[in-house]
PyMOL Python script that loads the backbone (N, CA, C, O; Angstrom):
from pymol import cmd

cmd.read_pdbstr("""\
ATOM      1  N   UNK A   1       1.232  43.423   3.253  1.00  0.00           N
ATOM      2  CA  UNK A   1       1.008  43.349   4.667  1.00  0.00           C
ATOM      3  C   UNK A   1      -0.390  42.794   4.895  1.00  0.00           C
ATOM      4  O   UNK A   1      -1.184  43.022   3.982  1.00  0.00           O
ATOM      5  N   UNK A   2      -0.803  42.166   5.854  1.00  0.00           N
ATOM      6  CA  UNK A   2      -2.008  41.398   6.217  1.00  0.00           C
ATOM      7  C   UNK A   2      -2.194  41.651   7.913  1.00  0.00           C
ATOM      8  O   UNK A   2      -1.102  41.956   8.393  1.00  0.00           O
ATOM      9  N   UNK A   3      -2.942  41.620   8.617  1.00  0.00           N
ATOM     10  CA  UNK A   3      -3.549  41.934   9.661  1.00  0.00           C
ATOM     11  C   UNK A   3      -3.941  40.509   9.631  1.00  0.00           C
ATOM     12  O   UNK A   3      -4.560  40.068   8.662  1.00  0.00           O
ATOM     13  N   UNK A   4      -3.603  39.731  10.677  1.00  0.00           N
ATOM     14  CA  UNK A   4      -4.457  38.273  10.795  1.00  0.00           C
ATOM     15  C   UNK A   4      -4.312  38.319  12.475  1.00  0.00           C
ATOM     16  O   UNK A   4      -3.773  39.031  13.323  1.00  0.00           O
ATOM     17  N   UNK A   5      -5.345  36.799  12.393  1.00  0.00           N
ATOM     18  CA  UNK A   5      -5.760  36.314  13.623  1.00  0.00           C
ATOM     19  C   UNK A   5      -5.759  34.642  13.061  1.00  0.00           C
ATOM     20  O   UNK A   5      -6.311  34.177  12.063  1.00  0.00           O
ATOM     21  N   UNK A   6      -4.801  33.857  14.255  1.00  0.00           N
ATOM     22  CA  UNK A   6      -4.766  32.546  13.646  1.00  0.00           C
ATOM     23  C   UNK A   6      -4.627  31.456  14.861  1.00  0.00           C
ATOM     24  O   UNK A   6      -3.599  31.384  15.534  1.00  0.00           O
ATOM     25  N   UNK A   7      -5.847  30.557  15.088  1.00  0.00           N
ATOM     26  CA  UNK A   7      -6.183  29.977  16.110  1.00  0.00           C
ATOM     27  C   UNK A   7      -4.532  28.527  16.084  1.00  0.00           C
ATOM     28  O   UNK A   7      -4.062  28.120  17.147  1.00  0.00           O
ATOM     29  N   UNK A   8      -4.196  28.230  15.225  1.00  0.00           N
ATOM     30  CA  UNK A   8      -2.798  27.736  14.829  1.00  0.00           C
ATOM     31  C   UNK A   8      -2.103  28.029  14.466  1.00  0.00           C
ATOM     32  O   UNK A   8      -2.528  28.735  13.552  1.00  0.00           O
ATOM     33  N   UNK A   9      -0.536  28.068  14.445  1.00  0.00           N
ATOM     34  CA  UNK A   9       0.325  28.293  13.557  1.00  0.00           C
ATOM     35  C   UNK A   9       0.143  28.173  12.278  1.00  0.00           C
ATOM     36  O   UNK A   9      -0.874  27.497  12.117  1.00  0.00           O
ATOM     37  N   UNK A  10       0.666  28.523  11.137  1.00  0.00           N
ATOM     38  CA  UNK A  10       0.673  28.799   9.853  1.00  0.00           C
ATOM     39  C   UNK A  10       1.697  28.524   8.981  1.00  0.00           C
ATOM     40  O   UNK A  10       2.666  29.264   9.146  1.00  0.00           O
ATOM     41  N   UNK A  11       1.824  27.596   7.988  1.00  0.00           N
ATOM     42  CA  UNK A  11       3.192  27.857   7.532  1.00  0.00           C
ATOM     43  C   UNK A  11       3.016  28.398   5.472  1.00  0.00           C
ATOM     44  O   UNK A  11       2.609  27.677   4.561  1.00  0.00           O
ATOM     45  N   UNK A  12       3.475  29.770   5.393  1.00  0.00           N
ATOM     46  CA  UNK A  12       3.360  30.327   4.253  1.00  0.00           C
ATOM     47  C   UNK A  12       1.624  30.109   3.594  1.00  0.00           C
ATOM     48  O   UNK A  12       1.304  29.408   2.634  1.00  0.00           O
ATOM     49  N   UNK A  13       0.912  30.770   4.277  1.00  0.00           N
ATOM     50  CA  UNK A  13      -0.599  30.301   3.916  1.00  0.00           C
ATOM     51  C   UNK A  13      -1.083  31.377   2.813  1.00  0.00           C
ATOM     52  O   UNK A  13      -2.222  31.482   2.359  1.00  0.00           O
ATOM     53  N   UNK A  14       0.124  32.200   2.467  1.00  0.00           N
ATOM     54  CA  UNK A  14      -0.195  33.298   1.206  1.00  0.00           C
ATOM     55  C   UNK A  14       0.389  33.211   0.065  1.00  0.00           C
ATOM     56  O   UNK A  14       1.618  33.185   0.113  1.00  0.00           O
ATOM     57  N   UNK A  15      -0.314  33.134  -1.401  1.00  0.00           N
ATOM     58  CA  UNK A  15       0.327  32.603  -2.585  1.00  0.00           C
ATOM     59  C   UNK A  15      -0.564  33.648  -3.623  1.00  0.00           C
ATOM     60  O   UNK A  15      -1.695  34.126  -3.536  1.00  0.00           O
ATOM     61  N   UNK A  16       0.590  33.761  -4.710  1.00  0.00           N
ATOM     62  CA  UNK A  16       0.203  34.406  -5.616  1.00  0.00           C
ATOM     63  C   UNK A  16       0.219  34.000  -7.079  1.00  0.00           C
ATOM     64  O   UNK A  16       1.215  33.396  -7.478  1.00  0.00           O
ATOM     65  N   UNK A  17      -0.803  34.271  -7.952  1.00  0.00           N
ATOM     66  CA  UNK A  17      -0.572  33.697  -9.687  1.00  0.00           C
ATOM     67  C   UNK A  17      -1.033  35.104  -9.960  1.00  0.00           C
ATOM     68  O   UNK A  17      -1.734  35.898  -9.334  1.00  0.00           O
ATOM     69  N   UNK A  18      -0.109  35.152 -11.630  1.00  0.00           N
ATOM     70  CA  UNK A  18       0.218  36.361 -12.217  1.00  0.00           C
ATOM     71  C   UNK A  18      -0.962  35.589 -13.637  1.00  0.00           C
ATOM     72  O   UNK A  18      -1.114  34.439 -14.049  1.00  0.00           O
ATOM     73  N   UNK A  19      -1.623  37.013 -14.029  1.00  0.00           N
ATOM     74  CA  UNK A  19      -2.004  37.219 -15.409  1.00  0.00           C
ATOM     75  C   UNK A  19      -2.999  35.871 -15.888  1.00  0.00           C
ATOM     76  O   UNK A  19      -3.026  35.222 -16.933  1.00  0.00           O
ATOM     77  N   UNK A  20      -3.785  35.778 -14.627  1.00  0.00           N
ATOM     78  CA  UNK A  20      -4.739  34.823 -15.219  1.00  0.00           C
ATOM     79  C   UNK A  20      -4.364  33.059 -15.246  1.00  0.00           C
ATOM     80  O   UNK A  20      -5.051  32.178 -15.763  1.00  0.00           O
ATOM     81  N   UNK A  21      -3.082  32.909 -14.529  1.00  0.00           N
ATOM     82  CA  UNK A  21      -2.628  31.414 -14.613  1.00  0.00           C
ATOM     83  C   UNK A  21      -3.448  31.049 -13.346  1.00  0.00           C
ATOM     84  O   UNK A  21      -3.489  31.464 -12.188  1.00  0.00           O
ATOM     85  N   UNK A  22      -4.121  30.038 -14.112  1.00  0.00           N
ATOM     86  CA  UNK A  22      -4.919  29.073 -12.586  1.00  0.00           C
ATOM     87  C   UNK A  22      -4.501  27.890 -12.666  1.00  0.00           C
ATOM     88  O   UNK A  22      -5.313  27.041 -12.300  1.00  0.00           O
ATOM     89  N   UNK A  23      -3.308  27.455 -13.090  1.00  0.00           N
ATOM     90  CA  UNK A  23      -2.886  25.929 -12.669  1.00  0.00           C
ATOM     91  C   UNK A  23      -2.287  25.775 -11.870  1.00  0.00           C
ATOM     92  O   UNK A  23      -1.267  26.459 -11.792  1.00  0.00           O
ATOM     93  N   UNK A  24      -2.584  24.798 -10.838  1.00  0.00           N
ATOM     94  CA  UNK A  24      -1.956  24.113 -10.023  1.00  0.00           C
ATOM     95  C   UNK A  24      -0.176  24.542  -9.438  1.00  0.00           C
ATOM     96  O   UNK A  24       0.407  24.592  -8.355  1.00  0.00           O
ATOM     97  N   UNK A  25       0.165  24.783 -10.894  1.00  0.00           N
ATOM     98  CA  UNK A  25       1.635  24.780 -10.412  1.00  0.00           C
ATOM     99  C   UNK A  25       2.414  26.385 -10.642  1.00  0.00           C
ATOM    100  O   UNK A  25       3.570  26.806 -10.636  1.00  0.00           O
ATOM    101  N   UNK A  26       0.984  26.985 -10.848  1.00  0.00           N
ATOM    102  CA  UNK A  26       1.088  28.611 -11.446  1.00  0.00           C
ATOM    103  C   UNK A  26       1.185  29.377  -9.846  1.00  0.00           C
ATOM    104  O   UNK A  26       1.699  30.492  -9.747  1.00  0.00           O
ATOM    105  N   UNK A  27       0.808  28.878  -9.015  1.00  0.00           N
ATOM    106  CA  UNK A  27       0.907  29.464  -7.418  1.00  0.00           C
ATOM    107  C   UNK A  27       2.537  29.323  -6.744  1.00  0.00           C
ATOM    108  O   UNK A  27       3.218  28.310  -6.586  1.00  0.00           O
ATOM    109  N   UNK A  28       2.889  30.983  -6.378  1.00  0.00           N
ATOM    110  CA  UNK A  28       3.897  30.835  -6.160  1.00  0.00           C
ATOM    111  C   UNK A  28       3.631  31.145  -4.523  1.00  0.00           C
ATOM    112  O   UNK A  28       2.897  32.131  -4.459  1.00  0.00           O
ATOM    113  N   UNK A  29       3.933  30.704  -3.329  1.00  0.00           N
ATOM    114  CA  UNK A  29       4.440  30.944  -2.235  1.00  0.00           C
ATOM    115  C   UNK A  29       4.770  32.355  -1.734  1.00  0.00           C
ATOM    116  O   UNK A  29       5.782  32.936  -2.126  1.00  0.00           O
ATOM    117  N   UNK A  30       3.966  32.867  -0.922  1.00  0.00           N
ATOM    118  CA  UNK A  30       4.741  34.213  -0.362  1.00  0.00           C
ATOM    119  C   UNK A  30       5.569  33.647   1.350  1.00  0.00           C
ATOM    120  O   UNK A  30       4.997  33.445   2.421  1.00  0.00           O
ATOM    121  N   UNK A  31       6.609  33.562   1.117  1.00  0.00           N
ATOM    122  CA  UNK A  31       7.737  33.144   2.347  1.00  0.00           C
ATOM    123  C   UNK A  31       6.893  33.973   3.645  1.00  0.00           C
ATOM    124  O   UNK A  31       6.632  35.174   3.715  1.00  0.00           O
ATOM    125  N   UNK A  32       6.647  33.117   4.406  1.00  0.00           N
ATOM    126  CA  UNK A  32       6.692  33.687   5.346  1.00  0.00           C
ATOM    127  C   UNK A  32       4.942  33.263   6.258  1.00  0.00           C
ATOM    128  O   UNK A  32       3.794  33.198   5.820  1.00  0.00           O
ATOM    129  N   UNK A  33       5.553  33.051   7.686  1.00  0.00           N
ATOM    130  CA  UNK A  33       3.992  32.183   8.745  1.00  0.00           C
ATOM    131  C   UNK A  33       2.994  32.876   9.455  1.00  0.00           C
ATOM    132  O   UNK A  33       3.200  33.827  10.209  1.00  0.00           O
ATOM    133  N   UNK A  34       2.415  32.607   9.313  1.00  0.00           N
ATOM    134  CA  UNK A  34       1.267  32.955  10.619  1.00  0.00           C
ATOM    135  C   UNK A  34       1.687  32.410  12.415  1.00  0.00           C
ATOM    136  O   UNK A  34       2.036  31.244  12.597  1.00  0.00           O
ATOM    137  N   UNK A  35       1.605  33.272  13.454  1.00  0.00           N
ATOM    138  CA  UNK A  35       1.885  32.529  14.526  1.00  0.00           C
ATOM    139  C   UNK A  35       0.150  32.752  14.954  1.00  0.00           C
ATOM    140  O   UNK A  35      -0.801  33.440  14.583  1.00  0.00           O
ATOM    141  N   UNK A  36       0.367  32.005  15.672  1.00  0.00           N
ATOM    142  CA  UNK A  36      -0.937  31.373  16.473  1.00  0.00           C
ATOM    143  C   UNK A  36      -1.108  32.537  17.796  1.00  0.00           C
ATOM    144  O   UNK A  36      -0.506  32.751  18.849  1.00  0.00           O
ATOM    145  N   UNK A  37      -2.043  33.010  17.224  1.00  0.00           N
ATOM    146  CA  UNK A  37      -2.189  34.308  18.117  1.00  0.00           C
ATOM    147  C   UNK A  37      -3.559  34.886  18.058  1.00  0.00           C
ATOM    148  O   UNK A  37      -3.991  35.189  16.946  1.00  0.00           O
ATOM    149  N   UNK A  38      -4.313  35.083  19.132  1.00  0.00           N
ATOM    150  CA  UNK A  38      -5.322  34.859  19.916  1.00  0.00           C
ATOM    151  C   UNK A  38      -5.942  37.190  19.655  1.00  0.00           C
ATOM    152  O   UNK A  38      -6.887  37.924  19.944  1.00  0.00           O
ATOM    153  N   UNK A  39      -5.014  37.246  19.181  1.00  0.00           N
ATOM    154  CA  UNK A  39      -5.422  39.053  18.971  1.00  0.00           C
ATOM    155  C   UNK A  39      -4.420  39.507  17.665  1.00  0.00           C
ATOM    156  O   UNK A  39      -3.393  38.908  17.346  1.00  0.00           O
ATOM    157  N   UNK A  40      -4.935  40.627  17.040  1.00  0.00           N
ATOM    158  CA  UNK A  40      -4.626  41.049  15.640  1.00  0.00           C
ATOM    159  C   UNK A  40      -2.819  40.827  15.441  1.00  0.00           C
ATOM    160  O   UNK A  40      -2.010  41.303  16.238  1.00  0.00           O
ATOM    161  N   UNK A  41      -2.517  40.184  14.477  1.00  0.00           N
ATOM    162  CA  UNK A  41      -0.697  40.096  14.120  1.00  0.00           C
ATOM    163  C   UNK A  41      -0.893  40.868  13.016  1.00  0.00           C
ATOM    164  O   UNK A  41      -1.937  41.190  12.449  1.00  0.00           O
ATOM    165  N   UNK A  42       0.729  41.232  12.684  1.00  0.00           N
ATOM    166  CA  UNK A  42       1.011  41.529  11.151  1.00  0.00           C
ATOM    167  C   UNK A  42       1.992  41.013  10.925  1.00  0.00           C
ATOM    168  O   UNK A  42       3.018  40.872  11.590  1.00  0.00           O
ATOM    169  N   UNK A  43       1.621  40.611   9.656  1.00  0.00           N
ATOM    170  CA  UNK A  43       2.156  39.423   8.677  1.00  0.00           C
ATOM    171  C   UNK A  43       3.097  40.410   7.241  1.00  0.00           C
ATOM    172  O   UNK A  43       2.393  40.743   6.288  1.00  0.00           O
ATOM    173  N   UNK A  44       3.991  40.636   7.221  1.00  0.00           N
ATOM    174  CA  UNK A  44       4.805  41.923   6.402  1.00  0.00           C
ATOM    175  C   UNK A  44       5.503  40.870   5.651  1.00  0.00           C
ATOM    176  O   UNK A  44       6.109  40.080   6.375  1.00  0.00           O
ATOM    177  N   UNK A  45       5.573  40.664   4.445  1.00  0.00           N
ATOM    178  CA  UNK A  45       6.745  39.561   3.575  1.00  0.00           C
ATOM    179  C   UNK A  45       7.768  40.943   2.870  1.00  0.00           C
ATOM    180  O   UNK A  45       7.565  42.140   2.669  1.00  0.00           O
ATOM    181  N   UNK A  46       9.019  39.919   2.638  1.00  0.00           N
ATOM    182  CA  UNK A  46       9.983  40.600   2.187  1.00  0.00           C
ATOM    183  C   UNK A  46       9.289  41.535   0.906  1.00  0.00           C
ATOM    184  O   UNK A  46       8.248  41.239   0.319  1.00  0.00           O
ATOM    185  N   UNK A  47       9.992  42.521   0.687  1.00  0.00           N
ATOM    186  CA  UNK A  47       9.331  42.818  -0.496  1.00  0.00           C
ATOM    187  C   UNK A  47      10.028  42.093  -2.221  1.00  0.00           C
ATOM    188  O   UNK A  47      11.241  42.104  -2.436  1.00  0.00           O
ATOM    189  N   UNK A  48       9.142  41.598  -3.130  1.00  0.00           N
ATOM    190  CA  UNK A  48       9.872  41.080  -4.493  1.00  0.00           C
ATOM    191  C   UNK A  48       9.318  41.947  -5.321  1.00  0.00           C
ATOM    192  O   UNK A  48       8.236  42.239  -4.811  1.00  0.00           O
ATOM    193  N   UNK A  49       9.496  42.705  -6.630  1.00  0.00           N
ATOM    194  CA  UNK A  49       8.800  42.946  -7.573  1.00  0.00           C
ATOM    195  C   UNK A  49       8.438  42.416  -8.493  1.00  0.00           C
ATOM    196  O   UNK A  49       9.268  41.509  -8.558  1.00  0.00           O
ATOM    197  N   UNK A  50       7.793  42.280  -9.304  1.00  0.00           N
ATOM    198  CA  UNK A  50       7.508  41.329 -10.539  1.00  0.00           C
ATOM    199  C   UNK A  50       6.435  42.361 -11.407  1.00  0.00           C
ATOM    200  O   UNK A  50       5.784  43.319 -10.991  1.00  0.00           O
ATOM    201  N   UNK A  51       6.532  41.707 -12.914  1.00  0.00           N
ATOM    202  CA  UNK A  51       5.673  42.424 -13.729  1.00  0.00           C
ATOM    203  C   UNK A  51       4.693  41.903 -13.820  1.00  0.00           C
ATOM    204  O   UNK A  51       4.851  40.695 -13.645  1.00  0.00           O
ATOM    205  N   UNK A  52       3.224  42.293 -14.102  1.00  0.00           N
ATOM    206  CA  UNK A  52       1.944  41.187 -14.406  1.00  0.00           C
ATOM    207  C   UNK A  52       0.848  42.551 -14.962  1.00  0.00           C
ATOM    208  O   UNK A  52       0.860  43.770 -14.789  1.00  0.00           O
ATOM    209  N   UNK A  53       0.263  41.924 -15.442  1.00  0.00           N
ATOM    210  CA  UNK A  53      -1.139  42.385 -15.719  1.00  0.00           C
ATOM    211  C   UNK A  53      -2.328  42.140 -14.801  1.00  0.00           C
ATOM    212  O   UNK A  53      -3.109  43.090 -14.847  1.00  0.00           O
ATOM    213  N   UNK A  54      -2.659  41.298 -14.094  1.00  0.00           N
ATOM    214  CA  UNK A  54      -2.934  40.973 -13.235  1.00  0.00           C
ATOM    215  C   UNK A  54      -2.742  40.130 -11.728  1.00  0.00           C
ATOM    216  O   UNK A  54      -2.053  39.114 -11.639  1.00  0.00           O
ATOM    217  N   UNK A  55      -3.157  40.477 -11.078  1.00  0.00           N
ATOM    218  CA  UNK A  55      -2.282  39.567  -9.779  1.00  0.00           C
ATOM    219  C   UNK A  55      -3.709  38.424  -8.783  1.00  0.00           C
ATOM    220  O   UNK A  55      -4.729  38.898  -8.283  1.00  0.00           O
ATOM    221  N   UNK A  56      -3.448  37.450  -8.771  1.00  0.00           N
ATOM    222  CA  UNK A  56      -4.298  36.794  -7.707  1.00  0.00           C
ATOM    223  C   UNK A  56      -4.135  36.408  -6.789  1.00  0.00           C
ATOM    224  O   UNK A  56      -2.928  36.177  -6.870  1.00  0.00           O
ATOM    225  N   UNK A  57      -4.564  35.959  -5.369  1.00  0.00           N
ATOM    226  CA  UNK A  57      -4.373  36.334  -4.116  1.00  0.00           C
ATOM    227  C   UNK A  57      -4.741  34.620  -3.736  1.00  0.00           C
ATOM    228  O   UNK A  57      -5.610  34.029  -4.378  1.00  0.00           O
ATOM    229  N   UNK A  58      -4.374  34.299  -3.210  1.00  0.00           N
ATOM    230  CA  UNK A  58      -4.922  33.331  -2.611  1.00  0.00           C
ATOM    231  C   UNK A  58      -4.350  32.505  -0.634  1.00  0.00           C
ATOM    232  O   UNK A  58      -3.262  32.022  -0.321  1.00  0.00           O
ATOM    233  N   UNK A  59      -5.359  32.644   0.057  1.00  0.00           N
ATOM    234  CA  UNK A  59      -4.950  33.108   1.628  1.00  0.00           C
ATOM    235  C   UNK A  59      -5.838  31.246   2.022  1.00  0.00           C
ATOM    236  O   UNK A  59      -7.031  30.987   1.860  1.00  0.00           O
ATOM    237  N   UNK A  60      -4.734  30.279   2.543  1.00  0.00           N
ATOM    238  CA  UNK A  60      -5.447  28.882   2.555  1.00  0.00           C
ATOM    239  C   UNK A  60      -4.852  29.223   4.323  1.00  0.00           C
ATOM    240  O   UNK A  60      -4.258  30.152   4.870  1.00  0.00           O
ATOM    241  N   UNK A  61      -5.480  27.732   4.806  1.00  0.00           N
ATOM    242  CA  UNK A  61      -4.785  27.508   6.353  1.00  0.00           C
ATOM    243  C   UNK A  61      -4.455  25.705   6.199  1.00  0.00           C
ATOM    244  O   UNK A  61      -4.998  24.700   6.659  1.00  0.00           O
ATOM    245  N   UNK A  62      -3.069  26.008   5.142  1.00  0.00           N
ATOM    246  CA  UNK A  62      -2.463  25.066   4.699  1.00  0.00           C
ATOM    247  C   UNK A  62      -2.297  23.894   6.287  1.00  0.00           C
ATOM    248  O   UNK A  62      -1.607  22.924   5.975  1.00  0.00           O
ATOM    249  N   UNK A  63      -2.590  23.852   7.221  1.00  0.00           N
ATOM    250  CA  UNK A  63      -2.006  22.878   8.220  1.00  0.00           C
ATOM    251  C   UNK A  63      -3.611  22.607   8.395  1.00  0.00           C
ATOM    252  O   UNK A  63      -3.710  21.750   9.274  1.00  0.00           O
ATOM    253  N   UNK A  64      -4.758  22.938   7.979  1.00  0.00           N
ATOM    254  CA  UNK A  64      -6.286  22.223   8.452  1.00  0.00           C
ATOM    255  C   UNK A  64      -6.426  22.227   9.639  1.00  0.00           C
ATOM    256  O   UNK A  64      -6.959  21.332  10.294  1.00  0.00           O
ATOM    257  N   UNK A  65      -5.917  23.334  10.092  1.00  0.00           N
ATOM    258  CA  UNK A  65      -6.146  23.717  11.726  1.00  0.00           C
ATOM    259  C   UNK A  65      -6.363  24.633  12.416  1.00  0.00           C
ATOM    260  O   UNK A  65      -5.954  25.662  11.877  1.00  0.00           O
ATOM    261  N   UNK A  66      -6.876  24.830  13.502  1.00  0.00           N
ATOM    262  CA  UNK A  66      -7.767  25.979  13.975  1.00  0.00           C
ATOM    263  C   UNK A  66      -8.359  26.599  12.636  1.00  0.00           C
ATOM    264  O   UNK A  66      -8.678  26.147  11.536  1.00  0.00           O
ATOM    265  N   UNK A  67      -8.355  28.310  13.470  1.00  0.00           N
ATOM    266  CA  UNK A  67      -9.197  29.095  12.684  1.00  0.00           C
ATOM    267  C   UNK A  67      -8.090  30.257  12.030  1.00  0.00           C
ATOM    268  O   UNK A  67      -6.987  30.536  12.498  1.00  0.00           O
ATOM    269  N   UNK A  68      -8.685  30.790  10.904  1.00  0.00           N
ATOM    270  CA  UNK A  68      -8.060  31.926  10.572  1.00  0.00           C
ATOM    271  C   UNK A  68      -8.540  33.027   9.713  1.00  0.00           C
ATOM    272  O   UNK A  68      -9.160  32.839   8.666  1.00  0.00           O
ATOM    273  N   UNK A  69      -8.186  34.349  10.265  1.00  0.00           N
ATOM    274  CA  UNK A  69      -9.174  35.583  10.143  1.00  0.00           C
ATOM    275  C   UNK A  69      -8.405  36.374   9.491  1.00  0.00           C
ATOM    276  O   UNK A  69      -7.311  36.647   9.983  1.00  0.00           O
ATOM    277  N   UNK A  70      -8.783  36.915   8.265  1.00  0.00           N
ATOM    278  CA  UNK A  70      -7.995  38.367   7.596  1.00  0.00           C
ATOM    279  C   UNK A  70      -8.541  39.589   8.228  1.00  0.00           C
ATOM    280  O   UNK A  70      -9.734  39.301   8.317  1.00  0.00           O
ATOM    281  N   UNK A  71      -8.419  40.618   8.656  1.00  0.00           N
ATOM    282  CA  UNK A  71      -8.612  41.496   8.870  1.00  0.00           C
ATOM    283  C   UNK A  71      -8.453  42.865   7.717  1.00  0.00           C
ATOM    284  O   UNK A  71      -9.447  43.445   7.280  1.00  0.00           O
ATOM    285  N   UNK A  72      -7.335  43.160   7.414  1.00  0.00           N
ATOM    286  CA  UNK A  72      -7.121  44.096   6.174  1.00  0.00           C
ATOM    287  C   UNK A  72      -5.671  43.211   5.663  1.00  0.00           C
ATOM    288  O   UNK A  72      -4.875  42.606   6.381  1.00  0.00           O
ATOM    289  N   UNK A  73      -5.661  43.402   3.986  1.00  0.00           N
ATOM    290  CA  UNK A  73      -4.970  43.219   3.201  1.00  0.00           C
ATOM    291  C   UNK A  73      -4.345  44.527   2.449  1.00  0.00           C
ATOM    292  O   UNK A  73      -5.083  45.274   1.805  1.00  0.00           O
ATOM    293  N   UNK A  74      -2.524  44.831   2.603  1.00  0.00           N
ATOM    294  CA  UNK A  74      -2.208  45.867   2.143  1.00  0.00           C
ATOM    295  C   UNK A  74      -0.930  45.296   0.501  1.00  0.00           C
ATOM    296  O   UNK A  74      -0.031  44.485   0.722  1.00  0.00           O
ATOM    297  N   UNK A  75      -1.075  45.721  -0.524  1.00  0.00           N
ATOM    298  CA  UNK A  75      -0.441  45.320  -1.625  1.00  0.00           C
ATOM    299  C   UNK A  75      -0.290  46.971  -2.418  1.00  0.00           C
ATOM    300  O   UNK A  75      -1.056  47.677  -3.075  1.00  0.00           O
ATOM    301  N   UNK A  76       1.341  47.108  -1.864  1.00  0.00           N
ATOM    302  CA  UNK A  76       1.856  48.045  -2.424  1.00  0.00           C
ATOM    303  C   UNK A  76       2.352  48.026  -3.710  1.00  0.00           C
ATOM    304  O   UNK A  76       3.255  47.243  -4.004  1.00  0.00           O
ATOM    305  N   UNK A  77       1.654  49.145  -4.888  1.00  0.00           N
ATOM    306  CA  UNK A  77       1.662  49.472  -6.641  1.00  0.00           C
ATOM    307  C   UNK A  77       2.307  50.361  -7.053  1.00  0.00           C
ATOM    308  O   UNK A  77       1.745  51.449  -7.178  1.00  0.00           O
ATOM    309  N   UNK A  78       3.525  50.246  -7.364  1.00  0.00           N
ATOM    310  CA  UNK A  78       3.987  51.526  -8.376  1.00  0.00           C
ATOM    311  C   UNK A  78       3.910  51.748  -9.471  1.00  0.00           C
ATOM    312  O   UNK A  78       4.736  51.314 -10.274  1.00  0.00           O
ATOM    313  N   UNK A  79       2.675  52.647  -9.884  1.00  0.00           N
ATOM    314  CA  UNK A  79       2.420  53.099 -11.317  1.00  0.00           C
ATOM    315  C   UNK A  79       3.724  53.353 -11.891  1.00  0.00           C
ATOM    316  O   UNK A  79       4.140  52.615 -12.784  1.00  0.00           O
ATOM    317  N   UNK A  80       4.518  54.484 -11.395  1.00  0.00           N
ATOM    318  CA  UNK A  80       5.734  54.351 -12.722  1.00  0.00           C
ATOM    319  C   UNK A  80       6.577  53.463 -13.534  1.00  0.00           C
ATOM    320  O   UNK A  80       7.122  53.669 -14.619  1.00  0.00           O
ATOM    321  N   UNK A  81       6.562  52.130 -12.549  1.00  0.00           N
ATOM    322  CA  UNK A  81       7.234  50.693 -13.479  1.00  0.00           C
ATOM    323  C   UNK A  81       6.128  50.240 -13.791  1.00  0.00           C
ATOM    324  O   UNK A  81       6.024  50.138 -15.013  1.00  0.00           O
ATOM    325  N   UNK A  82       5.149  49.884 -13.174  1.00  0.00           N
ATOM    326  CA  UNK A  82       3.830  49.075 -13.509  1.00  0.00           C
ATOM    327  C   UNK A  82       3.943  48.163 -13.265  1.00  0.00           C
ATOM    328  O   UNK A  82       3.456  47.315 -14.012  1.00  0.00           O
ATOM    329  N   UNK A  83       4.690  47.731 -12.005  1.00  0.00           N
ATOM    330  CA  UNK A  83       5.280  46.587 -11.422  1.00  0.00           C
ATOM    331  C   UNK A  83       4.299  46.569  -9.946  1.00  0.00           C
ATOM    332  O   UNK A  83       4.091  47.519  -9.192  1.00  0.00           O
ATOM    333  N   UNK A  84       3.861  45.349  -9.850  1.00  0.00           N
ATOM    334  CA  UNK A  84       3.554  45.111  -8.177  1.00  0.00           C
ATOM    335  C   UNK A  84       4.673  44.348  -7.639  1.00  0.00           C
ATOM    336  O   UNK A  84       5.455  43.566  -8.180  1.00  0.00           O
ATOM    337  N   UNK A  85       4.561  44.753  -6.483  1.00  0.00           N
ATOM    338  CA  UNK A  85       5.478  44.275  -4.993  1.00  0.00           C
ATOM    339  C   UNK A  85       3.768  43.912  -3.834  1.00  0.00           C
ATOM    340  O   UNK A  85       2.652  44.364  -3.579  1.00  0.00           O
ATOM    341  N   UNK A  86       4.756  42.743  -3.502  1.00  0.00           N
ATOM    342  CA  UNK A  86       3.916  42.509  -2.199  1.00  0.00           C
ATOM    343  C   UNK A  86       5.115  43.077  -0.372  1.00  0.00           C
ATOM    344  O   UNK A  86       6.295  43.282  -0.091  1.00  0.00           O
ATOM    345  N   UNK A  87       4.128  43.077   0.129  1.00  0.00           N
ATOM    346  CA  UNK A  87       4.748  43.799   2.054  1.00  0.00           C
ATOM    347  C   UNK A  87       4.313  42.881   2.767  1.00  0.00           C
ATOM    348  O   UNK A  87       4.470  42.920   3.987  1.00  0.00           O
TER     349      UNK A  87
END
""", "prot")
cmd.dss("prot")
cmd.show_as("cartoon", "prot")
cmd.util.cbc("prot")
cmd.orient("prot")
């Protein structure tokens, strides 16, 4: 889940790489937009699980337009699989 503020629309401006991959083609897409909204939104993606050792975050304003503000970032962990899910 994400708390944003986004002077434009958005299309999927949240992506994730597992376990230290920083190439180019290691960023996977989290489904789902920003609307263009002038006071706090929430931004909730389906939930997927996946296994990793580490997880990286990466928040662009893929259309080079207006402005855009994180407010809080929520990334729900279940120790008993040792699996992250994103919300």
């Amino acid at each position: 889940m994400a708390n944003y503020k986004s002077s434009a629309a958005q299309t999927n401006p949240i992506s994730y790489a597992l376990d230290g991959d920083d190439r180019p083609n290691a960023w996977t897409a989290i489904t789902g937009n920003f609307d263009a909204e002038g006071f706090w939104e929430e931004f909730l993606a389906q939930p997927t699980s996946f296994e990793c050792k580490t997880l990286r975050l990466r928040i662009t304003n893929p259309t080079a337009a207006g402005t855009l503000e994180i407010n809080e970032l929520v990334i729900r962990h279940d120790p008993q699989t040792l699996k992250l899910s994103y919300s």
